[in-house]
C-alpha angles and dihedrals in degrees: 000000000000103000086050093052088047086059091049088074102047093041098051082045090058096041094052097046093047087053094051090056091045088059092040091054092043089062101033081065089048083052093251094115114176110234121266084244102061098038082053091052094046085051091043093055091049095059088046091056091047085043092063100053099040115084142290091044099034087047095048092040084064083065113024127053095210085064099054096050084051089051091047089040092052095040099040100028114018098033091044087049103064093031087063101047082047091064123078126175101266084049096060109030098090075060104053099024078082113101088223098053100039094100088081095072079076088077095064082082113084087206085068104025088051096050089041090052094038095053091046089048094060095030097069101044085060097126102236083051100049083041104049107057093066087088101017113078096187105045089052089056079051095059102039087052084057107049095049099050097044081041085049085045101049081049105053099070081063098045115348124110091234114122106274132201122275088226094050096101133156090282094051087047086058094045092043097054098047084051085057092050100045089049084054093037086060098052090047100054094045073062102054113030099038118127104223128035103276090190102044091170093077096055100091079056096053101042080052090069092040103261136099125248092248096065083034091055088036094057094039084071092045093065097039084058094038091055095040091045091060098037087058094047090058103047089043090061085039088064103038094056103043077056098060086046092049082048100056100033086059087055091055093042086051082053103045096059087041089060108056093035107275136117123230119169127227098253094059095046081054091053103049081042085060090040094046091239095130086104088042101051090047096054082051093052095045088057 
């Protein structure tokens, strides 16, 4: 049973990542080709994902508690992460132009992907559930499945190609962002700065390597802030300055129409900024 239940992960990982470079070879025959980039980031979060069940992390995650946040961090942030901003629209609709799958478009919206994400992270550090799976295979496939779709799915509103919001501008992005961290921040530093061993379990593995639970547990939600700490960093640059681009392509775009005699508001130069159709709208207007 368990060496069955070992195989589940690697081979849905294979499967998915043979039926990403079908479609991508499918479009890239209809000349919609998806960019190098994004095909590398959806490889790159793959091998993060097998990376974080092969030894010596997934050995040393079964003792130590600091393990097993880097194994979680890498599989539901990092891993998610890089899947999502390997999707793009072409590349999804044979999925969700199933009727039975249609209900993910729902996690486009940050008001339902933040909650979702929010609810599984806590979920899971519930006490009787960490530290569960560490004799319970299948619970722990379980786990990891979870973390990284509802990581996949808090992701999605930032860079994913589901249907977003009207309303989810560059300002919501930012808002949102800091609300994800601060759920995760709070997590991190009950971690860190609690005064008795939430996970005992993993004791016996702890004393192994010569430390006590408490420092395991302590620098288990070191890593989770310091990770966090540097992923926001990052998405937070990546809007602003996609802000500052969107606001300076809408002032071209304003002045493209005005100069060959046409009107075009404010709101609907906003609106082909945030679309990318500066380049688009020009070549229309040249004609």
């Amino acid at each position: 049973m368990s060496a069955a239940i070992d195989l589940l992960a690697p081979l849905a990982l294979i499967g998915a990542g043979a039926a990403y470079a079908r479609r991508c070879a499918t479009l890239r025959g209809q000349g919609r080709e998806v960019p190098l980039w994004r095909q590398l980031c959806f490889g790159v979060g793959l091998l993060l994902l097998v990376a974080a069940d092969l030894p010596p992390l997934a050995t040393i995650a079964e003792e130590l508690l600091v393990a097993h946040m880097v194994q979680h961090l890498l599989v539901g942030d990092l891993a998610a992460l890089l899947v999502a901003l390997g999707l793009t629209g072409p590349l999804l609709q044979p999925l969700l132009a199933r009727r039975w799958l249609r209900w993910l478009r729902a996690f486009g919206n940050p008001l339902i992907a933040l909650p979702a994400w929010t609810r599984n992270l806590y979920l899971w550090h519930l006490s009787a559930l960490y530290q569960g799976v560490l004799d319970n295979a299948p619970l722990h496939l379980l786990q990891h499945a979870a973390f990284f779709g509802f990581g996949l799915a808090m992701w999605m509103p930032l860079f994913g190609p589901l249907p977003k919001p009207a309303w989810f501008g560059n300002a919501a992005m930012a808002i949102y962002v800091v609300v994800v961290r601060l759920a995760g921040a709070v997590l991190a530093n009950v971690l860190a700065w609690s005064g008795s061993a939430l996970y005992p379990d993993y004791a016996p593995g702890a004393a192994e390597h010569g430390v006590s639970a408490l420092s395991d547990q302590g620098a288990a939600g070191m890593v989770m802030m310091v990770e966090n700490g540097f992923v926001t960093f990052g998405v937070l640059a990546w809007i602003f300055f996609r802000w500052a681009r969107q606001d300076s392509e809408r002032q071209r775009i304003l002045d493209l129409p005005h100069e060959h005699g046409v009107e075009l508001d404010e709101a609907g130069a906003g609106r082909a900024a945030a679309a990318g159709q500066g380049g688009r709208l020009e070549r229309r207007l040249r004609l």
